[in-house]
C-alpha positions as CSV (number, residue, x, y, z in Angstrom):
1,X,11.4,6.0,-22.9
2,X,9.4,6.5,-20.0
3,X,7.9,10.0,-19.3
4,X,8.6,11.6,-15.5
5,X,5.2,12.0,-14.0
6,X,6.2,15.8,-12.7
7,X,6.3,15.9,-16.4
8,X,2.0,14.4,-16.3
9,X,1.7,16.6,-13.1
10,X,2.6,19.9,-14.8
11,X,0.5,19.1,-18.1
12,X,-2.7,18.4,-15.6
13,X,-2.0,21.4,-13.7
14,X,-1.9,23.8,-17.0
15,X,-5.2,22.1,-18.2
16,X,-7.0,21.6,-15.0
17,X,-5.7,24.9,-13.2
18,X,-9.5,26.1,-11.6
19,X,-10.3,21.9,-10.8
20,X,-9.8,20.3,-7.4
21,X,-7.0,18.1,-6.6
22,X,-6.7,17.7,-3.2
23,X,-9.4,17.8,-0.1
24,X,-8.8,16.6,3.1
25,X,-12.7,14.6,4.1
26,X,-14.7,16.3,6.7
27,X,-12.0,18.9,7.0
28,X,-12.2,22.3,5.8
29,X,-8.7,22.6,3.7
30,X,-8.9,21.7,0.0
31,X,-6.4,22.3,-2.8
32,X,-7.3,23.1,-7.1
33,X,-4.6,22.2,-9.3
34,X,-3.5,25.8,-9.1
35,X,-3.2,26.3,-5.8
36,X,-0.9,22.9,-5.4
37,X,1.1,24.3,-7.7
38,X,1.7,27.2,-6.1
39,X,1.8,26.0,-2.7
40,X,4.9,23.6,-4.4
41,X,6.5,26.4,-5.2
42,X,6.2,28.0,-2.2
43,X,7.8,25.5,-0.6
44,X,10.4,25.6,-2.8
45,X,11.2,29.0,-1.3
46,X,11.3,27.8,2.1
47,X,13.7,25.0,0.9
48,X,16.0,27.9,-0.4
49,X,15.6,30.0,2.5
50,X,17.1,27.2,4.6
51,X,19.6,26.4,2.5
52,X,18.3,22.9,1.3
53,X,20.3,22.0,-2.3
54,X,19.0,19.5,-5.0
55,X,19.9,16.0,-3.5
56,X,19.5,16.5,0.1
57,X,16.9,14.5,2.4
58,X,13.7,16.1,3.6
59,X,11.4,13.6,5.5
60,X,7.8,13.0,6.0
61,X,6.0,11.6,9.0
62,X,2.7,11.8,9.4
63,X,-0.8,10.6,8.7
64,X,-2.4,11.1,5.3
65,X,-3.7,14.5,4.5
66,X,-3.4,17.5,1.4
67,X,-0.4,18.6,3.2
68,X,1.6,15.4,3.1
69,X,0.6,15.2,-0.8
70,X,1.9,19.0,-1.5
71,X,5.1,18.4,0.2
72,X,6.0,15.1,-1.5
73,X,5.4,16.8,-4.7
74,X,7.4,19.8,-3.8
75,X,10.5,17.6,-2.4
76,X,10.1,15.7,-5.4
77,X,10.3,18.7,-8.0
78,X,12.7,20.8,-6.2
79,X,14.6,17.4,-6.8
80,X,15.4,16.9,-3.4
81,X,14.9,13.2,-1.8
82,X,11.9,12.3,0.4
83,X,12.3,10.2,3.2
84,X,9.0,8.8,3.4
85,X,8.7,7.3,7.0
86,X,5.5,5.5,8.4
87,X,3.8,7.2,11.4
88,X,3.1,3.7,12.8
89,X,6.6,3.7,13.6
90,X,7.4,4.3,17.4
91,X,9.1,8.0,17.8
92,X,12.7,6.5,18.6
93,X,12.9,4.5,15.6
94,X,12.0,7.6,14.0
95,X,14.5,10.0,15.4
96,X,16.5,6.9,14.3
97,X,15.3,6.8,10.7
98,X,15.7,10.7,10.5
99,X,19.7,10.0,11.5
100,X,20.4,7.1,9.4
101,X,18.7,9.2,6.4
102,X,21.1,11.8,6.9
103,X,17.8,14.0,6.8
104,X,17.6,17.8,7.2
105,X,14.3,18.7,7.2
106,X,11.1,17.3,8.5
107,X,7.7,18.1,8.3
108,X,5.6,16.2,10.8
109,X,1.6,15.2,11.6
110,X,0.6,16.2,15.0
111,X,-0.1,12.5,16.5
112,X,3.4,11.7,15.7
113,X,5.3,15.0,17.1
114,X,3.6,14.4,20.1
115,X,6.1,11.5,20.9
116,X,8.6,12.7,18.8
117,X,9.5,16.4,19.9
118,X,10.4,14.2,23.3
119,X,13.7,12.6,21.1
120,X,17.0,14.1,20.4
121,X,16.8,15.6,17.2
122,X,19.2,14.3,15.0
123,X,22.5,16.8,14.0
124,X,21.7,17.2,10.4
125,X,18.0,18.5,11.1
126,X,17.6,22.0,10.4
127,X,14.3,22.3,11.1
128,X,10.6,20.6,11.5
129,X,7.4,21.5,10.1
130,X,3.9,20.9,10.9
131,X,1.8,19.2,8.2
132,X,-1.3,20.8,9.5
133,X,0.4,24.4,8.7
134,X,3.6,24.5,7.8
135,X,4.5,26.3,11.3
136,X,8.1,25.9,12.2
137,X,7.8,23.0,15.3
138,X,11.6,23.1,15.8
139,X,14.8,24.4,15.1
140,X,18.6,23.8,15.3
141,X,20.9,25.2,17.0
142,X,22.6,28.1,14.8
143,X,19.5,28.0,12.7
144,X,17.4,30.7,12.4
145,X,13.8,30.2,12.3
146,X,11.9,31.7,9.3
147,X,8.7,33.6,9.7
148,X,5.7,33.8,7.6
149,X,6.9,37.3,6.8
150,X,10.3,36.3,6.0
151,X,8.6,33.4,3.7
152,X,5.7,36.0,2.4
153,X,8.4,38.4,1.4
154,X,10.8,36.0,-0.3
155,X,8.1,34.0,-2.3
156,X,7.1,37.7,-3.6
157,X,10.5,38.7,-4.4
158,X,11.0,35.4,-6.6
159,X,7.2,35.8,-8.0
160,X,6.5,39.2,-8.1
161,X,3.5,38.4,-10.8
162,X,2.3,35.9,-9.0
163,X,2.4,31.7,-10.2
164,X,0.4,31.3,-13.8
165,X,-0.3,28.3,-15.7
166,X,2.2,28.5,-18.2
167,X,4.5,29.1,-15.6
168,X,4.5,25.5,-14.5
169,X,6.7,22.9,-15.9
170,X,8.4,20.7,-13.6
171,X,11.1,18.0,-13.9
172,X,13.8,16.0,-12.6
173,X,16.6,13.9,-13.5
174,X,14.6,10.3,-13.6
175,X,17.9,8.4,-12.9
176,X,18.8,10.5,-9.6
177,X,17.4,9.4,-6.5
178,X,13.9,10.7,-5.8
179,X,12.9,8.2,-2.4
180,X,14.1,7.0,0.3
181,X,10.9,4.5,1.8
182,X,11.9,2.5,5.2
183,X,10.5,-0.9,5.1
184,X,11.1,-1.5,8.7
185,X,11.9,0.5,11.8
186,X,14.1,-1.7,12.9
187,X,16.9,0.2,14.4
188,X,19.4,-2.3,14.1
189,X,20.2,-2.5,10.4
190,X,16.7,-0.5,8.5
191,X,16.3,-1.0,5.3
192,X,15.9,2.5,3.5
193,X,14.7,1.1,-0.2
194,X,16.2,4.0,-2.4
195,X,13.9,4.3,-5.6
196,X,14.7,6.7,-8.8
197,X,12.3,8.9,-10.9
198,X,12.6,6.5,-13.5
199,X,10.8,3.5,-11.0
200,X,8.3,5.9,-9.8
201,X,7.7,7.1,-13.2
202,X,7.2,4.0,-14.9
203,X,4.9,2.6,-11.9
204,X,2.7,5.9,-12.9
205,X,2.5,5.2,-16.3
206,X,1.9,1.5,-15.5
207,X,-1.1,2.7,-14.1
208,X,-2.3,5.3,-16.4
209,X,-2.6,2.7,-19.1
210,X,-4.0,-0.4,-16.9
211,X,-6.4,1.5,-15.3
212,X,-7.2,4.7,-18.0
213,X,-9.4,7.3,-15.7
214,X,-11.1,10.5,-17.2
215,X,-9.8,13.8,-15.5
216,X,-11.8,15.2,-12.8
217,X,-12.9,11.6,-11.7
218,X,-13.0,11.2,-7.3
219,X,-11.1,8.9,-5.1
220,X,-11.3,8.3,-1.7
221,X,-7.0,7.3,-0.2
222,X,-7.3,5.2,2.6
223,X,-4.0,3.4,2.4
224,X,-0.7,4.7,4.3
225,X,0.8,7.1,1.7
226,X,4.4,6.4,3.2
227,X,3.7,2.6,2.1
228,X,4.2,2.6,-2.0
229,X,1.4,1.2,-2.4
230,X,-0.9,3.8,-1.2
231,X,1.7,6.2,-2.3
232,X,1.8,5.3,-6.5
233,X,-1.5,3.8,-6.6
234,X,-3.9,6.7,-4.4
235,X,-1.5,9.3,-5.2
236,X,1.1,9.4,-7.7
237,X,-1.1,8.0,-10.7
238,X,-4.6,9.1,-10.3
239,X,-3.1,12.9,-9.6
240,X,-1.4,12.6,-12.5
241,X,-4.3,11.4,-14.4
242,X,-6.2,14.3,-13.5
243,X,-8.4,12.7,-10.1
244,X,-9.7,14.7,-7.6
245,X,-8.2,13.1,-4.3
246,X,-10.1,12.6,-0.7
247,X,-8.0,12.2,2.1
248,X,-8.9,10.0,5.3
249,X,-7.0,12.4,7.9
250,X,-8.1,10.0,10.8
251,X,-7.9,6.1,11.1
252,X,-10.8,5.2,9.1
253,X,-13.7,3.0,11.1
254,X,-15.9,0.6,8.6
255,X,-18.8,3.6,8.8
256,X,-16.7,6.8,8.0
257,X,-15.3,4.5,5.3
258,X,-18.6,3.8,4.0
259,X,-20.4,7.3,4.5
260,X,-17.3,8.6,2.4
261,X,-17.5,6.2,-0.6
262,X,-21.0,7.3,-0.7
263,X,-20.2,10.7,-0.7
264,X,-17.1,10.8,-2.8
265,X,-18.3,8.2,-5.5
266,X,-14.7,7.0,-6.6
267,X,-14.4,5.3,-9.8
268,X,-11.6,3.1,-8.0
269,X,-10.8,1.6,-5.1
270,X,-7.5,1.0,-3.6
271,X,-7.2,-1.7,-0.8
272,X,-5.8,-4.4,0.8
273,X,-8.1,-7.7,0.5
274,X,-8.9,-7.9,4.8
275,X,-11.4,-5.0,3.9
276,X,-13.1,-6.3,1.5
277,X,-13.1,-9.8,3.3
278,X,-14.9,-8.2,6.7
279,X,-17.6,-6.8,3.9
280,X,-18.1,-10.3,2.8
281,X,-18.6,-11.6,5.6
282,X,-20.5,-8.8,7.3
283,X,-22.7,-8.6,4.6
284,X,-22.4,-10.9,1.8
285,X,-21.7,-14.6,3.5
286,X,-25.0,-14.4,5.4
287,X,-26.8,-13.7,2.1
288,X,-25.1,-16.4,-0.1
289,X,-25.2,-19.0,2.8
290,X,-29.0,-18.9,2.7
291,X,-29.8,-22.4,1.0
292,X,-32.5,-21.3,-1.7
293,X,-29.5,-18.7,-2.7
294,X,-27.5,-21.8,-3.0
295,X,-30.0,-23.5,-5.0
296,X,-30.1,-21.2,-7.6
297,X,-26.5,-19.1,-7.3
298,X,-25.3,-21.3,-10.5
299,X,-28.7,-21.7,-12.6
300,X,-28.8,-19.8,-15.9
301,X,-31.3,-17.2,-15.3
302,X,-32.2,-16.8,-11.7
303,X,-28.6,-16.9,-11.3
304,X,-27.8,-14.1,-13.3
305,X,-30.5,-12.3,-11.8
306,X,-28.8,-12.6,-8.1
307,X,-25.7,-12.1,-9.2
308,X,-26.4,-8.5,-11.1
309,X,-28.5,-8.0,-7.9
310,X,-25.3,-8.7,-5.5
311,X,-23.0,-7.0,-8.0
312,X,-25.3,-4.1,-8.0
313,X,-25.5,-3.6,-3.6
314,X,-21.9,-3.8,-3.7
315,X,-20.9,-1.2,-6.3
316,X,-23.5,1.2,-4.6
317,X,-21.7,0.2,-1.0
318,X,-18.3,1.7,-3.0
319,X,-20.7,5.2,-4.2
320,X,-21.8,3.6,-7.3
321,X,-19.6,4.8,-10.0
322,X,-16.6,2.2,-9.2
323,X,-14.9,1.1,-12.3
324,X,-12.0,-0.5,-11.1
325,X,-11.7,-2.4,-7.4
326,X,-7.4,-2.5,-6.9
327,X,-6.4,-5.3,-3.9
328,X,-3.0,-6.1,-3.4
329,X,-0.8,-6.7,0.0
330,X,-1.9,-10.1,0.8
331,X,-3.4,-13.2,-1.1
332,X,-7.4,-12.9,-1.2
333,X,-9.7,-15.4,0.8
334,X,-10.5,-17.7,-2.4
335,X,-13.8,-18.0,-1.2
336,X,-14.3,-14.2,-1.7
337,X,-12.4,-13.8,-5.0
338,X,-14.5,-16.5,-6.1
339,X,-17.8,-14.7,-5.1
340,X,-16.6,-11.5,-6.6
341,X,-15.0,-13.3,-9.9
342,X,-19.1,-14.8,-10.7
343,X,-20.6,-11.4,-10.2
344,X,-18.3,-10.2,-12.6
345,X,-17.4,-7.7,-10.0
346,X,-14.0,-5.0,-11.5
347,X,-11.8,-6.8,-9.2
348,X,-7.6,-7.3,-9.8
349,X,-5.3,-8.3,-7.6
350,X,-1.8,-7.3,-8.4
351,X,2.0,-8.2,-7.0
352,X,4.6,-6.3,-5.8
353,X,7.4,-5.0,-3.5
354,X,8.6,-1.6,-1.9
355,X,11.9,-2.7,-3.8
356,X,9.9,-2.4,-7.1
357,X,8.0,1.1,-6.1
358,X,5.5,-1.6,-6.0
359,X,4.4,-3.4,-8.9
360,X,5.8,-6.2,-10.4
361,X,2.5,-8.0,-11.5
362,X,-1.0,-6.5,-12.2
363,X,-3.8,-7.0,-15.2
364,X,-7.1,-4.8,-16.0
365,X,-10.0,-6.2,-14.2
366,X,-11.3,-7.7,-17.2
367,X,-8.1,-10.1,-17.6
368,X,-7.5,-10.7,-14.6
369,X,-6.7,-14.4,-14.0
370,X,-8.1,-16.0,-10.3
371,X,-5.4,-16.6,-7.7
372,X,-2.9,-15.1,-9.4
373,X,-0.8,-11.4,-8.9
374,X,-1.1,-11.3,-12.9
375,X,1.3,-11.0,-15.6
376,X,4.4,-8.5,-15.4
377,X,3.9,-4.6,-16.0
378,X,5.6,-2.8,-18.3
379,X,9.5,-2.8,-18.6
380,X,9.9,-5.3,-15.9
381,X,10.5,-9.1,-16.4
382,X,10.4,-12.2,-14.0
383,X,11.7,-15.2,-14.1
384,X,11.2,-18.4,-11.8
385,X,14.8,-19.6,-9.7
386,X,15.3,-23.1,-10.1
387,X,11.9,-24.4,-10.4
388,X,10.8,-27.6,-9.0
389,X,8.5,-30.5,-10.7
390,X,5.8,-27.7,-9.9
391,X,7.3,-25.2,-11.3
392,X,8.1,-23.3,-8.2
393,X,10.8,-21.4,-7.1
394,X,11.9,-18.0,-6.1
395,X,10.4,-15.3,-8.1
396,X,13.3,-13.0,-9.4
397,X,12.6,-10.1,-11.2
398,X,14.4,-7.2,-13.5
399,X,13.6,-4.0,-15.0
400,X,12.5,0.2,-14.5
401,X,10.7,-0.4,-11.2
402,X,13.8,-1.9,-9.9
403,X,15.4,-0.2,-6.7
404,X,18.9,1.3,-6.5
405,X,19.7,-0.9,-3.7
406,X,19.1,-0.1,-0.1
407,X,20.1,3.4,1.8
408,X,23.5,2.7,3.6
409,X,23.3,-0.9,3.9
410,X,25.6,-2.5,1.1
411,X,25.7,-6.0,2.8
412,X,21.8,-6.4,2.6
413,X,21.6,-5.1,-1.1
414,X,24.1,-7.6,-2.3
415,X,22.8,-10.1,-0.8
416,X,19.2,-9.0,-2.6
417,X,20.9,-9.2,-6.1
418,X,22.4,-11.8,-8.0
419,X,25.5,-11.8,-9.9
420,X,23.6,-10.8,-13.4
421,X,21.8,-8.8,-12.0
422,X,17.8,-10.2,-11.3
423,X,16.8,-9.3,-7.7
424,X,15.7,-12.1,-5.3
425,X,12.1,-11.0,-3.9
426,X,11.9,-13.7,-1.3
427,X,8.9,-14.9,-2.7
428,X,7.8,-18.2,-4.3
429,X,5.8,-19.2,-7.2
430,X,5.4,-20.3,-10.6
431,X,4.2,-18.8,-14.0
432,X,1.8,-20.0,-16.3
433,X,2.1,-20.2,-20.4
434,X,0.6,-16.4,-20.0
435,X,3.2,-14.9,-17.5
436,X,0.3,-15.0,-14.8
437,X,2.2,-15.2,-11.3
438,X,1.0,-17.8,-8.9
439,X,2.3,-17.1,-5.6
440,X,2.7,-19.5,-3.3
441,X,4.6,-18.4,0.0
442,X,7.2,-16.4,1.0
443,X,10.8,-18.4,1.4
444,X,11.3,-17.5,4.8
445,X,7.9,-18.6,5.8
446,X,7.9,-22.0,4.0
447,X,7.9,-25.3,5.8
448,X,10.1,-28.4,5.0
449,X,7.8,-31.3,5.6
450,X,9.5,-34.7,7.0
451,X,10.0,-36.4,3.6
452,X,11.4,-32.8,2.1
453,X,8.1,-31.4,0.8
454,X,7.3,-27.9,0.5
455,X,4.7,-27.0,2.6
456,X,3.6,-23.2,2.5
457,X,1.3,-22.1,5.1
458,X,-0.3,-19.6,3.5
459,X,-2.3,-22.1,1.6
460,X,-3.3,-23.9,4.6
461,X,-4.8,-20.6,6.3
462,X,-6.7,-19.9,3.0
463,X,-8.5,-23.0,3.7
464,X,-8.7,-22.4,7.3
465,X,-10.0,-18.7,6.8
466,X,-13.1,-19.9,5.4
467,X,-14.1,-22.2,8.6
468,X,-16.7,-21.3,10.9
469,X,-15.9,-18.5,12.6
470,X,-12.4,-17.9,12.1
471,X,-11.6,-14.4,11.7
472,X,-7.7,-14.6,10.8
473,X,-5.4,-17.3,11.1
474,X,-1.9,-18.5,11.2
475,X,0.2,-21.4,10.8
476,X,3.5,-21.9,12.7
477,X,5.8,-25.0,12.7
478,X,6.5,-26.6,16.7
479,X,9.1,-29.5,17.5
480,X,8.0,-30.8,13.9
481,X,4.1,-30.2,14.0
482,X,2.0,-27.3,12.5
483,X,-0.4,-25.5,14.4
484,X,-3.0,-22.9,13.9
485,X,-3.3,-19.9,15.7
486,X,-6.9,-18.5,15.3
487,X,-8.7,-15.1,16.3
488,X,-12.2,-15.3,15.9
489,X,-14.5,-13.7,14.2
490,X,-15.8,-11.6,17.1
491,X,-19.1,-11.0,15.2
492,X,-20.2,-14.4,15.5
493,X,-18.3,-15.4,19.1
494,X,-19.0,-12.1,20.9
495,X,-22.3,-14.3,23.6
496,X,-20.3,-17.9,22.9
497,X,-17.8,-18.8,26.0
498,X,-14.2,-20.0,25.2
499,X,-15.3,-23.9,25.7
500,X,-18.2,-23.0,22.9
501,X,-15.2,-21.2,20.2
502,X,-12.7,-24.0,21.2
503,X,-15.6,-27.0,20.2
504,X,-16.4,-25.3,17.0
505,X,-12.3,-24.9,16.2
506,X,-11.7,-28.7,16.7
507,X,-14.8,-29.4,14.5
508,X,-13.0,-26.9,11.9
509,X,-9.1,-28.9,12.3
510,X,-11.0,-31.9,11.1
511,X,-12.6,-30.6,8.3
512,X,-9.3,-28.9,7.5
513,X,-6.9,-32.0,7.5
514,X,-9.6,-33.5,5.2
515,X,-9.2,-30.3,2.9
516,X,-5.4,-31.1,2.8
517,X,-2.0,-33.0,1.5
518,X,-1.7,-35.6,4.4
519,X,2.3,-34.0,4.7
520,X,0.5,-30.5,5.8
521,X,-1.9,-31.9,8.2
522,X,-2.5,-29.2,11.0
523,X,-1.8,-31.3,14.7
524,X,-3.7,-28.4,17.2
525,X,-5.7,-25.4,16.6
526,X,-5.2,-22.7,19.8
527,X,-7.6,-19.8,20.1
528,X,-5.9,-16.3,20.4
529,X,-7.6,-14.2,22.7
530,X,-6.2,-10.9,21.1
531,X,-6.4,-10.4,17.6
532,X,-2.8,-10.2,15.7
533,X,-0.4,-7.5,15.3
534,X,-0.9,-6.4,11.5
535,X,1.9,-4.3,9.1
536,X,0.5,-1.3,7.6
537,X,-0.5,-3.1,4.4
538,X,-2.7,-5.1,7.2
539,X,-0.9,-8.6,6.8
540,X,0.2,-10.2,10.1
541,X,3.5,-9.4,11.6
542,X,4.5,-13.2,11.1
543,X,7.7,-12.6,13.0
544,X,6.0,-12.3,16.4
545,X,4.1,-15.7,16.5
546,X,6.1,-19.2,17.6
């Protein structure tokens, strides 16, 4: 049976009460085990205070910080739902988001109540919060607002010894809903993806025993913490393991990213693979082009030499003390994974879903298998739908990481499921003799050629990504034909005019078609002059490219 992880958080907190847990980088506001625990509990208060009961919807908008993490964990162990929402969102599909949530308290960055204190707030909202304080930013109607006094007084009236170690044991029901994360703004029909403790829990776990970390070991979270990624893999699991956790509070630019890996020296690194493709070619593509590095990348001793060399300026890049570098999101440039798989660099690349709270696939760096999402984590299975002479097909999974189904929206999660029960990801791919998932497209994104094959354009812009410089790429079908749209890669077009970009991209088409089935072959490569519109998890927004 799977353990809560409030269960892990409380046994950290008794054992690590006087270590840090939570610092928000360059900022002066930091957290010890303790002091999260008790700053949970105060919250706990204020939940009571307003009336909040176990079950009801408090949401969360804002950019990463301490705060964000401490009321999470308080929403969570009061056993209350959060309503994790993306501040990327606009602030009316927000206010839209906090109605369709049925929501009655929010607590809220600054950049995003900016825009949002402009909305209607929605009838079920008591009140909103700041993250940066916990001031009281709004209040309804009929509601009165509480005071620090009023909050001072009654936290003292519950805790009149004050909060001690042994004090702390908090729990949940793991089958009750703990999460409500919006995959989409959308305000047509969102899609609220309703996760238990039981999901969340077993995603901890998953990682406790892939990725075992020694307590009091540093990270640096960079991803959104509203996005479950970022939220199980830079938060839920490395707290719970003990980790002392560095939050970016602003957008991160490639130097504060860098001057804080030094400084933090994480033993892992969480990230989606277009960072650590800019790296490559920043830093590492220059280096390996060279022709005498070419000469002797693959000999038996010089080669070892260079790579250990390579391996060795990376890991310092990351603060020098990186066990374990964590990509998912996005299929990796092969040309990168490749490079980082001969310098035996602690990469994995792992597969999952906000339905699945994320992961579905995943493998220690040291069995990790190249191109694939790895084999299936703990309690969950997959299966391949009606596989072809390739063995692909829709990837359809079952298991504890499972969603509930989605908020509100019974047409959408019974279309998701199938009749016994395996949910539909949308995804396809095959498995190998190992379980290793090989995924090869999304459904909605693949392309029927003229004589019925499968063509599945993100292979094509894998090959396409590793042309002369093209920065990111995308394949879309017109009248019958493919074409690539292309940003370049600004660092190496910045002094070239549009005629010089364009001459280099037909050269690229031909060496592409020749790269190619002849069924897939690319008719017209068109330069973007802006670069694409990206999800949080940094793919492109497909949707917005014809």
């Amino acid at each position: 049976m799977v353990k809560h992880y409030l269960q892990y958080l409380s046994e950290v907190i008794y054992h690590q009460w006087n270590d840090a847990a939570l610092t928000d980088y360059n900022e002066d506001h930091e957290y010890t085990f303790g002091e999260l625990a008790t700053e949970m509990l105060r919250l706990h208060v204020l939940f009571e205070l307003y009336g909040i009961k176990k079950g009801d919807k408090i949401a969360l908008a804002g950019r990463n910080c301490a705060n964000w993490a401490v009321a999470y964990l308080a929403i969570a162990s009061y056993e209350g739902v959060c309503v994790s929402i993306l501040q990327d969102f606009t602030a009316e599909d927000i206010a839209h988001l906090l109605e369709h949530s049925d929501s009655e308290m929010l607590f809220v960055g600054p950049y995003v109540w900016k825009d949002l204190q402009q909305q209607t707030m929605p009838a079920k909202i008591k009140a909103v919060h700041s993250l940066e304080d916990w001031r009281t930013l709004y209040h309804a109607e009929g509601i009165k607002a509480i005071s620090e006094d009023v909050w001072h007084e009654a936290f003292k009236a519950k805790f009149p010894q004050g909060i001690e170690p042994e004090d702390i044991a908090f729990s949940a029901d793991p089958d009750a809903l703990s999460l409500i994360n919006y995959t989409s703004g959308s305000t047509g029909h969102p899609k609220g993806v309703m996760l238990n403790g039981r999901s969340l829990s077993n995603n901890v776990e998953v990682g406790m025993k892939m990725l075992p970390v020694d307590p009091g070991q540093r990270l640096v979270s960079m991803l959104p913490l509203a996005h479950m990624f970022g939220q199980i893999c830079e938060l839920l699991y490395p707290l719970t393991s003990g980790t002392h956790i560095y939050f970016l509070t602003k957008s991160p630019t490639p130097s504060i990213l860098l001057k804080a890996m030094k400084e933090v020296q994480p033993y892992l690194v969480v990230t989606v693979p277009l960072v650590i493709e800019k790296i490559y070619k920043k830093n590492l593509d220059p280096l390996l082009s060279k022709r005498v590095i070419r000469a002797f990348w693959h000999t038996p001793f010089i080669g070892a030499i260079l790579k250990r060399k390579v391996k060795r300026g990376l890991r310092n890049a990351f603060g020098g003390k990186l066990r374990y570098f964590i990509c998912g999101g996005a299929a990796m440039n092969p040309v990168v994974e490749k490079c980082l798989m001969d310098i035996h660099f602690p990469l994995s690349i792992g597969y999952g879903m906000t339905e699945c709270g994320p992961l579905i696939g995943g493998n220690p760096p040291k069995y990790f298998k190249a191109r694939s999402g790895g084999v299936p984590v703990m309690n969950m299975e997959v299966k391949i739908d009606e596989p072809n002479q390739a063995g692909i097909g829709e990837i359809l999974v079952k298991g504890e990481n499972v969603m509930l189904g989605y908020y509100k929206n019974e047409e959408a999660t019974k279309a998701v499921f199938t009749e016994d029960g395996w949910m539909r990801t949308g995804d396809l791919g095959r498995l190998d003799k190992k379980k290793n998932i090989y995924i090869k497209g999304r459904s909605k994104t693949m392309f029927l050629g003229a004589s019925g094959q499968n063509i599945y354009p993100e292979e094509i812009e894998d090959k396409l990504n590793n042309q002369e410089a093209v920065g990111e790429s995308l394949i879309v079908e017109r009248e019958g034909k493919l074409v690539a749209l292309v940003f370049p890669d600004e660092t190496l077009t910045k002094r070239m005019t549009l005629e010089e970009v364009q001459k280099i991209m037909k050269a690229n088409l031909e060496k592409l078609n020749k790269l190619i089935p002849s069924y897939s072959k690319v008719s017209n490569i068109e330069v973007q002059e802006k670069p694409f519109e990206h999800t949080p998890k940094k793919s492109i927004k497909r949707f917005m490219y014809k």
